[in-house]
N, C-alpha and C positions, 0 to 999 in steps of 0.2 A: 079757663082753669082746667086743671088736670083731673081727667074723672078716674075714679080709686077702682077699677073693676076688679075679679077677682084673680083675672090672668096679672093685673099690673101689681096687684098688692105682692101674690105669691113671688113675684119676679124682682120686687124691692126686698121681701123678706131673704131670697137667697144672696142678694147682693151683702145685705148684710150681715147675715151666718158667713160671707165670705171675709165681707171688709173691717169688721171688726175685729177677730182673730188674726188678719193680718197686721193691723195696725198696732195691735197690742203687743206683740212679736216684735215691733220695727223701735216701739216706743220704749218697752220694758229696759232693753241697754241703756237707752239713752236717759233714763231714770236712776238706772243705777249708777251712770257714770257722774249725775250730777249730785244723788245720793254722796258720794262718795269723798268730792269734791268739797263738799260742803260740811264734810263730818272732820272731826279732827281725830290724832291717829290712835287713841284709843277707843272712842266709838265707831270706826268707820266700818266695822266686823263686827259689831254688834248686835247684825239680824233685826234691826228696828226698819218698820217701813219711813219713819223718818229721824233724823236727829234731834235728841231732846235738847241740846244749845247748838242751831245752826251757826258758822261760821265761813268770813271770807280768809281767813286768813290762811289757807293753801294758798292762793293767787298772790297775795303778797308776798308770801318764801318765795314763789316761782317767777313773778314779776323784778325783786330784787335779788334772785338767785342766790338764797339763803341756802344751799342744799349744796353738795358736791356733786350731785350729778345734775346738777341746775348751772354749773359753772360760765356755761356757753349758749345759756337758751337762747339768748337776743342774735347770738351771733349763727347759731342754729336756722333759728325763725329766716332768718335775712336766708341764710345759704336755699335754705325751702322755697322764699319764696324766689330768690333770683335764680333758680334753676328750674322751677316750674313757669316763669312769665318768660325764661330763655327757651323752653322747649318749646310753649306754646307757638310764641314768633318763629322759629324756627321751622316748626312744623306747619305753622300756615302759611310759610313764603315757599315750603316745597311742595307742600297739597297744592297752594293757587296754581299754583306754576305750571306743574307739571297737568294737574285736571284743565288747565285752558289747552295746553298746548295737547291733549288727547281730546278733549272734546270741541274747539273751536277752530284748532289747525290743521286737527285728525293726520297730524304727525305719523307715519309708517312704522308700524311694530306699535305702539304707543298702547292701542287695548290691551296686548301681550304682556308689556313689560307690567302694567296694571292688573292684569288677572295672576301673573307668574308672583308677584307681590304681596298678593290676595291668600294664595297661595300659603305662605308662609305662617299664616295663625292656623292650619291646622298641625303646628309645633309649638305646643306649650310653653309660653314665653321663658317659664323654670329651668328647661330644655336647654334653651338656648343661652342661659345664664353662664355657662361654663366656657364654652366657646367666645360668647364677647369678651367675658374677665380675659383671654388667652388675647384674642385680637387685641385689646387694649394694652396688655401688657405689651406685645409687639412692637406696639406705635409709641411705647413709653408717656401713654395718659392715665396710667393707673396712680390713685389716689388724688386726681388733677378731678375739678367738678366738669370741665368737658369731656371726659369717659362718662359721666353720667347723662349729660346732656344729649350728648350723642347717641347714647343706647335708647334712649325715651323715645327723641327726635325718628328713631330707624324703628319700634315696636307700632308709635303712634300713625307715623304717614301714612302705612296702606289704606288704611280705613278711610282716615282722612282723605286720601285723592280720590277714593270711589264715593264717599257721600257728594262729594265735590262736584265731583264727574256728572253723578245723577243729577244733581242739582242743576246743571250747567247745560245738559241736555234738554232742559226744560224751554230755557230760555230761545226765542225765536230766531232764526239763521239769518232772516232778512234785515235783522240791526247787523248783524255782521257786515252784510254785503252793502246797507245801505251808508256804512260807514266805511268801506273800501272806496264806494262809489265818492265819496266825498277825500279820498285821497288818503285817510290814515293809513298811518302803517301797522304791525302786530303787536309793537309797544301799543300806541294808542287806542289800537281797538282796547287793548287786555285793562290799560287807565282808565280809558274814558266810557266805556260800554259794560265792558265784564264785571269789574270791581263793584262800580255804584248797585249793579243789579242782584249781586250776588250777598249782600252785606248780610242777610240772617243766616245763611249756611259759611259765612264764615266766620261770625260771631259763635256760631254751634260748633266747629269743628276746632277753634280756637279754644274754648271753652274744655272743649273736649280733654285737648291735648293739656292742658295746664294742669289739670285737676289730675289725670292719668299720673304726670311727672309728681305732684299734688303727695299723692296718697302711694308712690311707690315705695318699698323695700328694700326686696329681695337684691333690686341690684344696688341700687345704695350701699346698701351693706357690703356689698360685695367690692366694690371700685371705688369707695373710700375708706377710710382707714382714721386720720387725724382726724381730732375732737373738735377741731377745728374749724372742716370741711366739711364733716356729715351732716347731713339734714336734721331736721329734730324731731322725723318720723325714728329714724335710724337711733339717733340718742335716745328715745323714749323706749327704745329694747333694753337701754344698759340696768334699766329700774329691777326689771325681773331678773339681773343677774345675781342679788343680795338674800342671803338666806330668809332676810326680815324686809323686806322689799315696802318703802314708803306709799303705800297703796295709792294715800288719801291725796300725796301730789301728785303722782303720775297719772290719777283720772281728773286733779287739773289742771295739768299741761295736756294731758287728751283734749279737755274741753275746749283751751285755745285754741287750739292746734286745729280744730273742727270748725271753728268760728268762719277764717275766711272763707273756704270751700262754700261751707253753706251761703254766706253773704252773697259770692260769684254765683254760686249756681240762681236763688232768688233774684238777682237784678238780673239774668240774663235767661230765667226757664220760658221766657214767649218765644224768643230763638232760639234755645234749645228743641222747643219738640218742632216746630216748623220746619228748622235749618237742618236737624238729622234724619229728618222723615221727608223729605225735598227729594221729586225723582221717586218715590215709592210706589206712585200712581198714576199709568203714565194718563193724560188728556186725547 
C-alpha cells in the first residue's frame, strides 16, 4: 500500500490545484454545448444551469433535416466522413512508404527531403491557405473534394513520415538482413517484416491524419464552394450567418458531429499514445 507521507500528500495536493481547473476548463464547453442541445429555442439563452423541460427534439429537426440549413446534413456527414477516411489512407500509404524507404533502404537525399518537409510547419498552415486555393485553381480541382483531399494529405505527411521514421528506427536491422538472406526482395521485406511490426504507429499516424482532415476548415471553406460538396464542419459556419442564428440546433449538430472523432480516438487512444511517442527514446 501506498504510505501518505507528507512529501506525497503535498505532491497529490498540487496535482490537483492543477487537474481540476484544468478539467473544469475542458468540460465547461462541453456542458454547454449539451446544455444547449437539449434546450429548445426559447430557453436555450435563458442562463439556467439546466433546462426546466429537457428535450431531444433538436436531433430529430437535424436528424430529418427539418431546418434549411439542415438541407444536406446526411449528405454533408458522408462528404466529412469520406474525405477524412480519404486523407487518412492517403496519408498513410505515403508516410509508410516513404519512412521505410528512408529508414530501412536509407535511400540517398531521403533524411533531407524528410527534414526540408519538416521544415515546412514553421509556416502556418493559414499562410499557406492562399497559395494552395491558387495551385488548385491552376490544376482546375477547385470546388472538386480532391483539392481538399489533397491539401490535408500534403499538411498531414510530414509529421506522419517522421513519427514513422522514428518508429521504424527502432525496429532491429538484422530482420532486415535476415530476410535478404532468405531471398526477399524490398516489396516483401516492407509486406512481410515492416508492416506486421509497425501496426501501433500506423494505427497512430492513421488516426492522426483522419481526425486532422476530421475537424479542418479553413480550407474547406476555401476549396469548396457547393452545398453539396462541403463538409458539415464547413455547413455548421452557415448557422452564424443569420441575425437570429438557431442556436439550439447548431450545438446539436455540433454534438454529432463530435461523436465520431471521439468514438475513433477511444477505440484506438492505446496506439495513439504508444504509436506517436514510438522512437522518442532511443534504447
Amino acid at each position: 500500500m501506498k504510505r501518505w507521507t507528507p512529501k506525497a500528500i503535498a505532491t497529490e495536493a498540487r496535482l490537483l490545484l492543477i487537474g481540476i481547473p484544468v478539467l473544469l476548463w475542458t468540460l465547461i464547453p462541453v456542458y454547454h454545448m449539451v446544455l444547449f442541445a437539449i434546450s429548445s429555442k426559447d430557453s436555450a439563452t435563458s442562463g439556467h444551469l439546466w433546462p426546466k423541460n429537457p428535450t431531444l427534439d433538436n436531433f430529430r429537426i437535424v436528424f430529418q433535416q427539418k431546418h434549411f440549413y439542415l438541407d444536406h446534413f446526411w449528405l454533408q456527414l458522408w462528404n466529412s466522413l469520406l474525405i477524412a477516411v480519404s486523407v487518412g489512407a492517403l496519408t498513410l500509404f505515403v508516410a509508410t512508404t516513404a519512412a521505410f524507404a528512408i529508414s530501412r533502404l536509407r535511400v540517398r537525399g531521403g533524411r533531407t527531403v524528410m527534414n526540408l518537409a519538416l521544415f515546412t510547419y514553421f509556416i502556418p498552415a493559414a499562410f499557406l491557405a492562399v497559395p494552395m486555393y491558387k495551385t488548385m485553381g491552376n490544376y482546375g480541382l477547385l470546388n472538386s473534394q480532391w483539392a481538399l483531399i489533397l491539401a490535408m494529405v500534403t499538411i498531414a505527411s510530414p509529421y506522419c513520415i517522421w513519427v514513422l521514421k522514428q518508429a521504424s528506427d527502432k525496429l532491429p536491422y538484422e530482420l532486415d538482413e535476415a530476410a535478404r538472406m532468405d531471398g526477399a526482395s524490398p516489396l516483401q521485406l516492407f509486406r512481410l517484416v515492416y508492416l506486421p511490426l509497425m501496426v501501433p504507429s500506423l494505427v497512430a499516424v492513421g488516426t492522426y491524419s483522419l481526425l486532422l482532415a476530421w475537424n479542418e476548415y479553413l480550407y474547406a471553406f476555401l476549396l469548396l464552394s457547393n452545398d453539396r460538396s462541403v463538409t458539415l464542419a464547413v455547413a455548421l459556419g452557415n448557422f452564424l450567418s443569420a441575425d437570429d442564428s438557431p442556436w439550439e440546433l447548431l450545438m446539436a449538430t455540433g454534438l454529432i458531429y463530435a461523436m465520431p472523432p471521439a468514438a475513433i480516438y477511444y477505440a484506438f487512444k492505446r496506439y495513439m499514445v504508444g504509436g506517436l511517442t514510438a522512437g522518442a527514446v532511443k534504447s
